[in-house]
N, C-alpha and C positions, 0 to 999 in steps of 0.2 A: 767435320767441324769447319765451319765459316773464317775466314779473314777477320770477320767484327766481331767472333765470339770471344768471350773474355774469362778470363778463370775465378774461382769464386775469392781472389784477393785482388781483382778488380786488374788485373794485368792482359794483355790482348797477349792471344796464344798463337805460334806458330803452326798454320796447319800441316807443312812441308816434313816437320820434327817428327819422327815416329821413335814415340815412347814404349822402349824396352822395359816390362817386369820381370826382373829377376827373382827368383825366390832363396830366401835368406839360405843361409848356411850354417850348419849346424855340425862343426867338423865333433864335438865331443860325443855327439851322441855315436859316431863312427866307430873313437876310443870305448867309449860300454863297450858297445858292442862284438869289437873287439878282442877286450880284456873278457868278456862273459863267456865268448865261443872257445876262448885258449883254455879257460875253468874248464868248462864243458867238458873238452877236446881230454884235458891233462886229467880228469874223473875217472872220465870215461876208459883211459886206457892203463889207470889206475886199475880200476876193477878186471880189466880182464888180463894183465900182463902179472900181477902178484900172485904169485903160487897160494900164498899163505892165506887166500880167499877159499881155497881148496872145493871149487866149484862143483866137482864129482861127488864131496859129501855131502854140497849142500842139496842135487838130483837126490841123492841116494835116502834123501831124509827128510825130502821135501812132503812127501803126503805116505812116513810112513803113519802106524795104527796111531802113536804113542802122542804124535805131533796132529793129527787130523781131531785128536779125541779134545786134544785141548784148544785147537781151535771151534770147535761144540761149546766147549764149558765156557769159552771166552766170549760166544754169542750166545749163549745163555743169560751171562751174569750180565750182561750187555743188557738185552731186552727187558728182563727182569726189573734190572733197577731203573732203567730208567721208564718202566713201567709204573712202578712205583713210585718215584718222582717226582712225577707228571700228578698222576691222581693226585699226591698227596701234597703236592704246590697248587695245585687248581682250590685246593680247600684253604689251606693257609695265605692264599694270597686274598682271597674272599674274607676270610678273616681278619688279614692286615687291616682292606678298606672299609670294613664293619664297625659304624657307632658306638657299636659295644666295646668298651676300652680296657675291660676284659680279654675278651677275643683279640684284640689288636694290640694288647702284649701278650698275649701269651702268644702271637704268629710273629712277632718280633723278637721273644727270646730265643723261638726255636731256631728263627735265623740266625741268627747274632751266635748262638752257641755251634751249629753245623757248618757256618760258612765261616766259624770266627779259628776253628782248630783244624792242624791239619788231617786232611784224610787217612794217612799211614797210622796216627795216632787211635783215629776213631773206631780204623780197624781192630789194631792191636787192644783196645778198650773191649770191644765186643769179643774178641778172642779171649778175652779172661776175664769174661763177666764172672764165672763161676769161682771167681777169689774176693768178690768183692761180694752175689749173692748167692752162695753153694745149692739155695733150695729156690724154689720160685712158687708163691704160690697165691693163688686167685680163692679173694674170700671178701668178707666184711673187714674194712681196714680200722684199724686198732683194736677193736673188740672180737673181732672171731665174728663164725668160724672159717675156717679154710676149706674153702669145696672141693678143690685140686690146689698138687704138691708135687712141684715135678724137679727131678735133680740136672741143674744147670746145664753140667757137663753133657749131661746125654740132649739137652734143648738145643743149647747153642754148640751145633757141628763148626766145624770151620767154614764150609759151604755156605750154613744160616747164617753166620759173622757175618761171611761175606755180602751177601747180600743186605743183611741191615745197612753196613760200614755205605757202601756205595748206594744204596736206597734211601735213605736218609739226608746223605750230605747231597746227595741229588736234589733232592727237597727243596731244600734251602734255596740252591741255586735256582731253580725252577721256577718256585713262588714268586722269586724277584723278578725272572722272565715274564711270568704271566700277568704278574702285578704291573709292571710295565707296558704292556700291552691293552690292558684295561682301562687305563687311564687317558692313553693315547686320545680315544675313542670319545668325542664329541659332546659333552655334557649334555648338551640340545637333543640328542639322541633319546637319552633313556628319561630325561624329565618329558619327553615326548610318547615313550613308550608307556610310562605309571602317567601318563593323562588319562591314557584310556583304560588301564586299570589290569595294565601286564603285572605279574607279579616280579618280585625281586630275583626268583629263580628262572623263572621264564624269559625274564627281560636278557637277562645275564647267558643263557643259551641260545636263546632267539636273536637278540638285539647285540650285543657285544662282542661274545664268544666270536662270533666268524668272522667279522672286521677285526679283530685286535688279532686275528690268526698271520697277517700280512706282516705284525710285529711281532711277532711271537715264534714262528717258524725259523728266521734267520739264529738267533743265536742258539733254539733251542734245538738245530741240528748241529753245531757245533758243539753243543752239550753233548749232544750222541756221540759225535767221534771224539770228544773229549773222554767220555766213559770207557769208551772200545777200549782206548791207550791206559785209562787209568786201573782198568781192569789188572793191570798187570801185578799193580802193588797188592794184591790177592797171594801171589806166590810165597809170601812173607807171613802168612797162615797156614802154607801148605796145601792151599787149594790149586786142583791141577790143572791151570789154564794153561793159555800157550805157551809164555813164558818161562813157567815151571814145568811145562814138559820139555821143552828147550833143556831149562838145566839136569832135568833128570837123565837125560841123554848124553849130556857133554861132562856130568861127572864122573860120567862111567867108561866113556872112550876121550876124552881131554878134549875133545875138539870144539875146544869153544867156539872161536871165531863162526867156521861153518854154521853150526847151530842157530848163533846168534840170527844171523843172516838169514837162515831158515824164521825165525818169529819176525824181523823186522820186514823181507819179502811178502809176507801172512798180513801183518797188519798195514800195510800198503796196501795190499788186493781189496782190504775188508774194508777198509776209509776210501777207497776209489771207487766202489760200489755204492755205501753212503753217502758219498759226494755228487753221486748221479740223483738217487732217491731225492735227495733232500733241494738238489736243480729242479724238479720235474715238480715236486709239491711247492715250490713256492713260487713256480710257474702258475700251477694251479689259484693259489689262493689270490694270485696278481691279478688275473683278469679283471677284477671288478673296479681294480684301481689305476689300470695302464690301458695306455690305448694300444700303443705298438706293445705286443709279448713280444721277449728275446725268442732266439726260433734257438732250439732243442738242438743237443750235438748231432741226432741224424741229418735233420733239417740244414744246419752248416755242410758239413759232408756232402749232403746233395747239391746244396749250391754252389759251393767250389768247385765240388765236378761238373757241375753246369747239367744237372739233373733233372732240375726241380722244373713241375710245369706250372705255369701262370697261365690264367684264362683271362681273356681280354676284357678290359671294361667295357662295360655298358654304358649308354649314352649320357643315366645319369648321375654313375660315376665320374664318369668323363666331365662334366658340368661341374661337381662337386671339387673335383681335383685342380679344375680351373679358377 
């Protein structure tokens, strides 16, 4: 800089002065961190210095038959319902935004009723259907006749409960996901698509479905691990998930604690594998709307270890980047 330069408040600057930037300080961000690593530190030697963790039982019981069987039944009812779910929010939420006002209450009571009560309840309801209907039976309503006649108690197992209870209140929640999702999605779009004379179901799988997946994906994997954990209120029918085989085991040798730890270790493993899944799919459905994709936890790993290979640009990248 020149003797005549001047700074942009109209002042001649010394050019002899060499201007030090310091960069700010930020002494509390030091305290977190700090205070987080002594949590940490005080957890962690928590967990391994308290006898009463009884580590050897929770080895000894970690994959035995009893504890392995209910970890099955707990990604069963898993998959299940929110198989279930899904289908049957993909309808209702089609429903909700249907003309027909009809259809778009009767996809607003079923919400309002499944997301308005709790789950333990809905359970316990389908657990004792058979007090409210002993027989069940498929016919001409009011008049007759009845073609089949089936007795409740033998219909609804505790297993079927289960599944309705978590299939249903899934629904609910669902519908609102994907009904969100659809909306999202650019009105200009599908008065684009019925110009040229897409139908309403084609436009809706061709034209919306895969774009509104980019909103629909985030919460509706947290739907998933939300189900995994809620699976659990199952055990309060006596269906043998993880949990209730847990307790099945610690009623009979007392060792609670252990056990416990045995199902809460299980459902940690089982939400840290669907936490990868549901990373990698919505990597996937990103592409079309991101330019830079986040890079994949192998992808990090390889470049912190300085693994990863990069091929040189070409001349007209090189121009483009310029």
């Amino acid at each position: 800089m020149s003797v005549n330069e001047t700074s942009s408040k109209g002042m001649s600057v010394d050019p002899t002065i060499d201007l030090v930037i310091k960069p700010a300080r930020h002494p509390w961000r030091w305290v977190a961190v700090a205070f987080v690593a002594l949590l940490a530190a005080t957890t962690v030697h928590t967990l391994f210095t308290n006898p009463r963790f009884e580590w050897s039982v929770v080895g000894e019981y970690f994959t035995s038959d009893t504890i392995l069987l209910g970890v099955q039944r707990t990604l069963e009812l898993t998959a299940i319902a929110m198989v279930m779910g899904v289908a049957l929010g993909v309808l209702l939420a089609v429903m909700r935004l249907s003309p027909n006002p009809i259809l778009s209450s009767s996809s607003w009571l079923f919400v309002w009723f499944f997301r308005g009560s709790p789950l333990l309840v809905q359970l316990l309801l389908w657990y004792n259907l058979s007090a409210l209907f002993p027989n069940i039976a498929l016919g001409i309503p009011f008049v007759g006749p009845d073609f089949v006649e089936l007795d409740a108690n033998a219909l609804i197992t505790p297993y079927i409960a289960a599944i309705l209870g978590l299939g249903l209140n899934e629904a609910a929640y669902s519908a609102e996901i994907i009904r969100a999702g659809i909306i999202s999605i650019d009105h200009g779009q599908t008065e684009a698509a019925q110009s040229i004379g897409m139908s309403r179901g084609r436009l809706l799988r061709r034209v919306v479905l895969p774009q509104a997946m980019r909103v629909i994906i985030p919460p509706l994997g947290n739907d998933t691990i939300n189900m995994l954990k809620m699976s659990a209120l199952v055990s309060i029918i006596a269906v043998p998930e993880l949990l209730f085989a847990a307790q099945t085991i610690y009623t009979r040798t007392f060792e609670t604690i252990p056990l416990l730890m045995v199902a809460v270790i299980w459902y940690l493993i089982i939400v840290s594998i669907l936490s990868v899944i549901q990373y990698y799919i919505e990597r996937h459905y990103a592409r079309g709307g991101s330019r830079n994709l986040p890079l994949t936890p192998l992808q990090g790993i390889r470049m912190f270890l300085g693994l990863t290979w990069r091929r040189p640009l070409d001349t007209d990248e090189k121009r483009s980047a310029s």
